[in-house]
C-alpha positions as protocol buffer text, in pm:
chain_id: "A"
residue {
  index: 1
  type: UNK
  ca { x: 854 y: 659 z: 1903 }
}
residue {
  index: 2
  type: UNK
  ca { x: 522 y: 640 z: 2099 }
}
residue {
  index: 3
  type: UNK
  ca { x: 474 y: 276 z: 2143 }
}
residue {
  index: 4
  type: UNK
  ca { x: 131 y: 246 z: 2054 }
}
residue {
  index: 5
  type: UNK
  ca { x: 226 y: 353 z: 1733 }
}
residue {
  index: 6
  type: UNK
  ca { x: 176 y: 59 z: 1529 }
}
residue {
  index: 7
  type: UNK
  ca { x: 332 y: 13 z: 1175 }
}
residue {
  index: 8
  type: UNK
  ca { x: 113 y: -150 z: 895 }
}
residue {
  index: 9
  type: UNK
  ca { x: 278 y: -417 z: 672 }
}
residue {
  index: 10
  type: UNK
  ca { x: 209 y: -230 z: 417 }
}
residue {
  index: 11
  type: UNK
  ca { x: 413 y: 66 z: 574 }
}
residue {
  index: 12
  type: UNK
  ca { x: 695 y: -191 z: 702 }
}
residue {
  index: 13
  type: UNK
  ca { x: 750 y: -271 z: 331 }
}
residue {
  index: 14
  type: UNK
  ca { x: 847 y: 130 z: 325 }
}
residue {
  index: 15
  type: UNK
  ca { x: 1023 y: 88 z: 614 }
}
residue {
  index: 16
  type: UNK
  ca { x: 1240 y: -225 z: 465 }
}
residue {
  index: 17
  type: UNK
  ca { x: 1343 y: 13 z: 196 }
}
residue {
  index: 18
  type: UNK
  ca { x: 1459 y: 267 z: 431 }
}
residue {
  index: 19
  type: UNK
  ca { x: 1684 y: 67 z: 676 }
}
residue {
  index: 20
  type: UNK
  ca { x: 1858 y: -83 z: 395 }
}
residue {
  index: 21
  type: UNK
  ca { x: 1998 y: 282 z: 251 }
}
residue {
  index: 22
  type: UNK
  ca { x: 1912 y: 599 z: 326 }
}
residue {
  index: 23
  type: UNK
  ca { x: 1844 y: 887 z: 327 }
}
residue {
  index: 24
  type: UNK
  ca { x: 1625 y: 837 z: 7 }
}
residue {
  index: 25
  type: UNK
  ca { x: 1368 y: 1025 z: -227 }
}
residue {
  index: 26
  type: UNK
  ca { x: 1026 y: 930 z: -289 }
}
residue {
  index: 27
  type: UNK
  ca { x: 1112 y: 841 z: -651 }
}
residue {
  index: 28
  type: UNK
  ca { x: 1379 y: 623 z: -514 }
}
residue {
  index: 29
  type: UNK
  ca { x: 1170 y: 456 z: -243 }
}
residue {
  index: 30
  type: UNK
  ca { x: 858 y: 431 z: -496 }
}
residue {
  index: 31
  type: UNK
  ca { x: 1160 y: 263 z: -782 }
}
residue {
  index: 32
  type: UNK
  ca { x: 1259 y: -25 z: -487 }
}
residue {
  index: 33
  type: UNK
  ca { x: 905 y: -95 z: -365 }
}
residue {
  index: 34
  type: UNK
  ca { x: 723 y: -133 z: -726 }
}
residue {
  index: 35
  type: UNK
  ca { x: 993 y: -432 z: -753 }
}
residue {
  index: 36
  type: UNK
  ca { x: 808 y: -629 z: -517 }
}
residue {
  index: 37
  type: UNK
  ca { x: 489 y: -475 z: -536 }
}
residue {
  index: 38
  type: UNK
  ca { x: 249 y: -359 z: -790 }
}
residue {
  index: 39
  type: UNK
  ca { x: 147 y: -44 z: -641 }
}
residue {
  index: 40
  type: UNK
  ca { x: 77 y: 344 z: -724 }
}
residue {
  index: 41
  type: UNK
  ca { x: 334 y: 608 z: -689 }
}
residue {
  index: 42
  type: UNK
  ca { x: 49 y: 786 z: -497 }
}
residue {
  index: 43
  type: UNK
  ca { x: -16 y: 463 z: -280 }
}
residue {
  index: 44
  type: UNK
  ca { x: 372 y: 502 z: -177 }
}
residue {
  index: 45
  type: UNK
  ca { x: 345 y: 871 z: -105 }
}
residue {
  index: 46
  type: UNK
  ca { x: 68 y: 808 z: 120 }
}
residue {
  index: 47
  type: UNK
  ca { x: 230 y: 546 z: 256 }
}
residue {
  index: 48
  type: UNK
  ca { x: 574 y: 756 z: 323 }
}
residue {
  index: 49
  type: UNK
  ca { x: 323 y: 1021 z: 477 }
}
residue {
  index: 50
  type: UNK
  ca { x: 196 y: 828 z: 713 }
}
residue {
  index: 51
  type: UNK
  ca { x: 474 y: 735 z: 867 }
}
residue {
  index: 52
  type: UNK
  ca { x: 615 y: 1097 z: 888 }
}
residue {
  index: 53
  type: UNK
  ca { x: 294 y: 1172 z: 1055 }
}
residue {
  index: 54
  type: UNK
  ca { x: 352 y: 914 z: 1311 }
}
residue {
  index: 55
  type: UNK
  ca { x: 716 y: 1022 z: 1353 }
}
residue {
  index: 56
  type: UNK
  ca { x: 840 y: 702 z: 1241 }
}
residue {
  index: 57
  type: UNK
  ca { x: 1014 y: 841 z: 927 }
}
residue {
  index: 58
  type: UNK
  ca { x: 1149 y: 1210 z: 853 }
}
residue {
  index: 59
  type: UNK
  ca { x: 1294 y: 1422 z: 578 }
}
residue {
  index: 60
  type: UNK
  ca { x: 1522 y: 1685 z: 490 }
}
residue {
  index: 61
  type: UNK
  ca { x: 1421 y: 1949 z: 193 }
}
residue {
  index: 62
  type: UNK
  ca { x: 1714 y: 1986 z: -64 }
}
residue {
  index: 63
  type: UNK
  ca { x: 1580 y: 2205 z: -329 }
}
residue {
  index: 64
  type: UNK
  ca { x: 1280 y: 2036 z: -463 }
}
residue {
  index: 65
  type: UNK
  ca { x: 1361 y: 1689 z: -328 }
}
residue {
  index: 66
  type: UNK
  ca { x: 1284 y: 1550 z: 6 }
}
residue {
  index: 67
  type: UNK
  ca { x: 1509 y: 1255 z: 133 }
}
residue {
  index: 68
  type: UNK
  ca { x: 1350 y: 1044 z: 412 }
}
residue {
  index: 69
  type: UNK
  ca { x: 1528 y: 851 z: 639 }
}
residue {
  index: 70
  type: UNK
  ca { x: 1410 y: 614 z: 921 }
}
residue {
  index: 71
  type: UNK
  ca { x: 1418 y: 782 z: 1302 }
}
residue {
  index: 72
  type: UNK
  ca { x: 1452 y: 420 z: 1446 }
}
residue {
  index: 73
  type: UNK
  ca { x: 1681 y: 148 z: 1410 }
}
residue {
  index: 74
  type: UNK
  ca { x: 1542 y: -177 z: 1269 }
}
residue {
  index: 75
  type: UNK
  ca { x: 1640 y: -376 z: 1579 }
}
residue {
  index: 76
  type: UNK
  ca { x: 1420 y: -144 z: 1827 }
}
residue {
  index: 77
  type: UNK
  ca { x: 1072 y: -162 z: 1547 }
}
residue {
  index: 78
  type: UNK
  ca { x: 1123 y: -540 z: 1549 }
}
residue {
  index: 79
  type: UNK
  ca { x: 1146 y: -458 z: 1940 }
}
residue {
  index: 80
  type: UNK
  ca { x: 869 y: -302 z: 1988 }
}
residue {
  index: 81
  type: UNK
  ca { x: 631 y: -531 z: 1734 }
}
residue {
  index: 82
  type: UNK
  ca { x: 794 y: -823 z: 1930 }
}
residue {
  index: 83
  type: UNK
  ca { x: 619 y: -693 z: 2242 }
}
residue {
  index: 84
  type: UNK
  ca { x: 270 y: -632 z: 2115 }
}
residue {
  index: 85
  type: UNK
  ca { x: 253 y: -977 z: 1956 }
}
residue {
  index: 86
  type: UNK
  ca { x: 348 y: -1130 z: 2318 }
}
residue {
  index: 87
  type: UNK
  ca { x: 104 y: -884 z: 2454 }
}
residue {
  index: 88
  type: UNK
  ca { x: -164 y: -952 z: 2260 }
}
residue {
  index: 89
  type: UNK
  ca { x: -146 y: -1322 z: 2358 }
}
């Protein structure tokens, strides 16, 4: 993961969702978020894209479904968040 690479709250919420079981669909991921949050299926899906696009987050195709899965431990994002709060200050 490129360090400067930040990750939105709103994207660790997605994120949350992933390191607890995965690999997941978007229905599934969109089913565990709306529990805590009132969003939009698209909201989510934009959400899940963006992190793809920063290669935080990837998928594998099975027939019509795609099943994302985190590229980085939990331990190594709280890591790296750590260090940009300390930097910052």
């Amino acid at each position: 993961m490129d360090l400067s690479v930040t990750i939105s709250d709103s994207e660790w919420d997605i994120m949350e969702v992933l390191w607890e079981k995965n690999p997941q669909t978007s229905r599934e991921i969109i089913e565990k978020v709306q529990q805590n949050n009132d969003w939009q299926p698209t909201t989510i899906k934009t959400l899940i894209s963006r992190l793809v696009d920063k290669n935080i987050v990837s998928y594998e195709k099975r027939g019509k479904a795609h099943y994302y899965y985190p590229l980085l431990p939990r331990e190594k994002c709280l890591r790296i968040k750590s260090n940009k709060f300390i930097k910052k200050f």
